[in-house]
Kinemage of the C-alpha trace (Angstrom):
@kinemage 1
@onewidth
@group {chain A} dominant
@subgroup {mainchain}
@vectorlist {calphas} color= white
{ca unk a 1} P -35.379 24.317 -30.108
{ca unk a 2} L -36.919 24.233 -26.767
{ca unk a 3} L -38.005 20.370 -27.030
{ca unk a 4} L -34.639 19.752 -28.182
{ca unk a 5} L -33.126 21.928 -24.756
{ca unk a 6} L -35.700 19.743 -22.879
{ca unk a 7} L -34.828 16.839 -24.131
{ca unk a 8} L -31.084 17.192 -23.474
{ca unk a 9} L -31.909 18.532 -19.363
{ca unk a 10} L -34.264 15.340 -19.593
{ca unk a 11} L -31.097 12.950 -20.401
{ca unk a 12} L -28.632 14.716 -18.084
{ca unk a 13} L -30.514 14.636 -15.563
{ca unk a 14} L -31.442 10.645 -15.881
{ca unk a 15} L -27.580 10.136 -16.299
{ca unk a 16} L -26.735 12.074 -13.435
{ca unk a 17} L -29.381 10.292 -11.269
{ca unk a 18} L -28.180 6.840 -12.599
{ca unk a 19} L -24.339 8.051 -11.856
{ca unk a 20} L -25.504 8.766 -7.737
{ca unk a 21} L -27.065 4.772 -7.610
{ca unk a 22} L -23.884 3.482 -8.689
{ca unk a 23} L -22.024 5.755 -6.241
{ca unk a 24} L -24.225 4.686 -3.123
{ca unk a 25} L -23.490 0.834 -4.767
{ca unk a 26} L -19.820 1.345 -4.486
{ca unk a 27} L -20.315 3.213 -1.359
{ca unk a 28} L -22.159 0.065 0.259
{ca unk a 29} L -19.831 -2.622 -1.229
{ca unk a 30} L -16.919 -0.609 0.082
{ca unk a 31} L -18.447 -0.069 3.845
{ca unk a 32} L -19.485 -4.185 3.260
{ca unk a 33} L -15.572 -4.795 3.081
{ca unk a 34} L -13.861 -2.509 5.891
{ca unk a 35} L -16.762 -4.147 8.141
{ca unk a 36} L -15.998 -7.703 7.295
{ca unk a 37} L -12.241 -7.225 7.854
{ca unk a 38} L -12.969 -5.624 11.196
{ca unk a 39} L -15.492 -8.763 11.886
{ca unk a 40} L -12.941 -11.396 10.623
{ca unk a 41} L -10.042 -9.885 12.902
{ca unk a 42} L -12.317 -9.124 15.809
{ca unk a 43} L -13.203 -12.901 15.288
{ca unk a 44} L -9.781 -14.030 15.017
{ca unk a 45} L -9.794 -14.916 11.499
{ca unk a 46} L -6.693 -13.296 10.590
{ca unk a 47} L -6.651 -15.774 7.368
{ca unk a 48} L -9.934 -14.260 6.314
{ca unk a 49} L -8.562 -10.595 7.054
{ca unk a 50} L -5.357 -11.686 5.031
{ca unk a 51} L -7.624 -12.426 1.980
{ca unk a 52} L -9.369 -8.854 2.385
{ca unk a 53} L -5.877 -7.176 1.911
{ca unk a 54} L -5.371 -5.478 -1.495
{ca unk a 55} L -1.904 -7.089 -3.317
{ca unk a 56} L 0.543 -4.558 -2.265
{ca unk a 57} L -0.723 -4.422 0.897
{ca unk a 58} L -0.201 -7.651 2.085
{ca unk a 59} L 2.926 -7.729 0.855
{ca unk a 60} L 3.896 -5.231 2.644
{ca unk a 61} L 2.661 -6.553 5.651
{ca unk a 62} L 4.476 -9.690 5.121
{ca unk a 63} L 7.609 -8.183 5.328
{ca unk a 64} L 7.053 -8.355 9.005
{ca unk a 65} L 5.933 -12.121 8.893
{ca unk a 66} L 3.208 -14.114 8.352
{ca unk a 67} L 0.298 -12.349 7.372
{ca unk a 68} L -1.943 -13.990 9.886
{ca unk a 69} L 0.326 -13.588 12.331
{ca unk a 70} L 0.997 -9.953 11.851
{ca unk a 71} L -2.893 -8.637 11.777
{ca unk a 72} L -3.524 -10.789 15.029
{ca unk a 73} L -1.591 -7.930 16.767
{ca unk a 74} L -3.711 -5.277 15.568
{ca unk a 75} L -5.383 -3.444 17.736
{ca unk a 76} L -9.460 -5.052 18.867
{ca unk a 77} L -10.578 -1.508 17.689
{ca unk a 78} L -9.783 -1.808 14.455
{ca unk a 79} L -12.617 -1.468 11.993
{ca unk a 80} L -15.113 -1.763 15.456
{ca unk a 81} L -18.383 -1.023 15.656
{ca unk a 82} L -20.698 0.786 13.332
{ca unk a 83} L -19.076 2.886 10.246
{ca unk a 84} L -19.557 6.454 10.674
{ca unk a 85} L -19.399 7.923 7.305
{ca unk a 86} L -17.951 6.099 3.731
{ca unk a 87} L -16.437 8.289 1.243
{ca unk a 88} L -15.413 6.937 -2.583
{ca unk a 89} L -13.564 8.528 -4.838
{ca unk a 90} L -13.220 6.611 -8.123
{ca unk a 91} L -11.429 3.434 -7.564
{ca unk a 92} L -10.292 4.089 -4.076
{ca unk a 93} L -12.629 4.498 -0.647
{ca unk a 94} L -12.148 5.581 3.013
{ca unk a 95} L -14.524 3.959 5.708
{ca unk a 96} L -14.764 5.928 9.143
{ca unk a 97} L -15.283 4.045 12.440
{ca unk a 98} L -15.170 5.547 15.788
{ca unk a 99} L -11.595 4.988 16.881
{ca unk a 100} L -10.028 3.569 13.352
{ca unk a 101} L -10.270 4.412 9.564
{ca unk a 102} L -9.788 1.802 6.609
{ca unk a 103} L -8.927 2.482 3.370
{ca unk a 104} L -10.109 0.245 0.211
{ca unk a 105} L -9.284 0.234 -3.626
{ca unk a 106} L -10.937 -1.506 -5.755
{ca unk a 107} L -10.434 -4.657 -7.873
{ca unk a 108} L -12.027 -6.723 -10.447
{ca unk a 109} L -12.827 -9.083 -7.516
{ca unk a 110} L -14.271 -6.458 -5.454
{ca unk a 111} L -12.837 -4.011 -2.552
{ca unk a 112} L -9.631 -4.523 -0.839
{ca unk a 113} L -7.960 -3.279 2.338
{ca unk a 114} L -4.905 -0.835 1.475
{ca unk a 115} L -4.553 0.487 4.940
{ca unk a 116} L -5.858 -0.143 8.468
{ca unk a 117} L -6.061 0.707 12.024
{ca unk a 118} L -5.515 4.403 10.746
{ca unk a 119} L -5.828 7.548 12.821
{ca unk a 120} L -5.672 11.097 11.341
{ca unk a 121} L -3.667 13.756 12.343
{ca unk a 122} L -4.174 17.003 11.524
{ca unk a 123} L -2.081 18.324 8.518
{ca unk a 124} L -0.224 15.218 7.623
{ca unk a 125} L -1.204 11.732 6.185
{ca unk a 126} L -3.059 9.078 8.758
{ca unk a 127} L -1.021 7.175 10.908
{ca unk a 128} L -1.479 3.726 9.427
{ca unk a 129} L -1.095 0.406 11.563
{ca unk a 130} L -1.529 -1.781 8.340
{ca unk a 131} L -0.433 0.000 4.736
{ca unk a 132} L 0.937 -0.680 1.686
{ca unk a 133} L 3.529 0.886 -1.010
């Protein structure tokens, strides 16, 4: 009985240890796509940052015009500097930057922007410069 209870601590324990790689994976390949859609609009590759926004997203944003030209009047701090923190919750992922938040979901071809150029405030929702429905 004991080899058995060991056994079964032994497995759980592996699982749960394999379950924390594949969070600091999705962790890292979410913080790798907030930080190239700050790069691409800080570089003013609003096409590329276009590309990075999740379906809904975009076309949300496009209701304002072209895509491009929308996210070239986002603010320079958006997605700036050095990420601060990366949090993932199943499919969806908030990265932290100093003056700007982005939030990602995730697709079969990897992790989207679903809102940008966000800034929290206290007791309600972000304030989103870039979101979709």
């Amino acid at each position: 009985m004991r080899a058995t209870t060991a056994l079964l601590l032994m497995s759980a324990l592996g699982l749960g240890l394999a379950g924390c790689g594949d969070v600091e994976q999705r962790q890292d390949a979410a913080r790798s796509a907030a930080v190239d859609f700050g790069a691409a609009l800080r570089g003013a590759d609003a096409g590329r940052a276009c590309e990075a926004l999740a379906p809904g997203t975009r076309e949300e944003v496009e209701e304002d015009g072209p895509c491009p030209t929308v996210l070239a009047g986002l603010g320079p701090a958006t997605a700036a500097g050095e990420p601060i923190a990366t949090d993932v919750y199943g499919e969806q992922a908030r990265v932290v930057f100093a003056h700007d938040s982005v939030f990602l979901a995730s697709f079969p071809d990897g992790w989207k922007v679903t809102a940008a150029g966000c800034t929290p405030r206290p007791g309600h929702p972000a304030r989103c410069e870039v979101k979709g429905g």
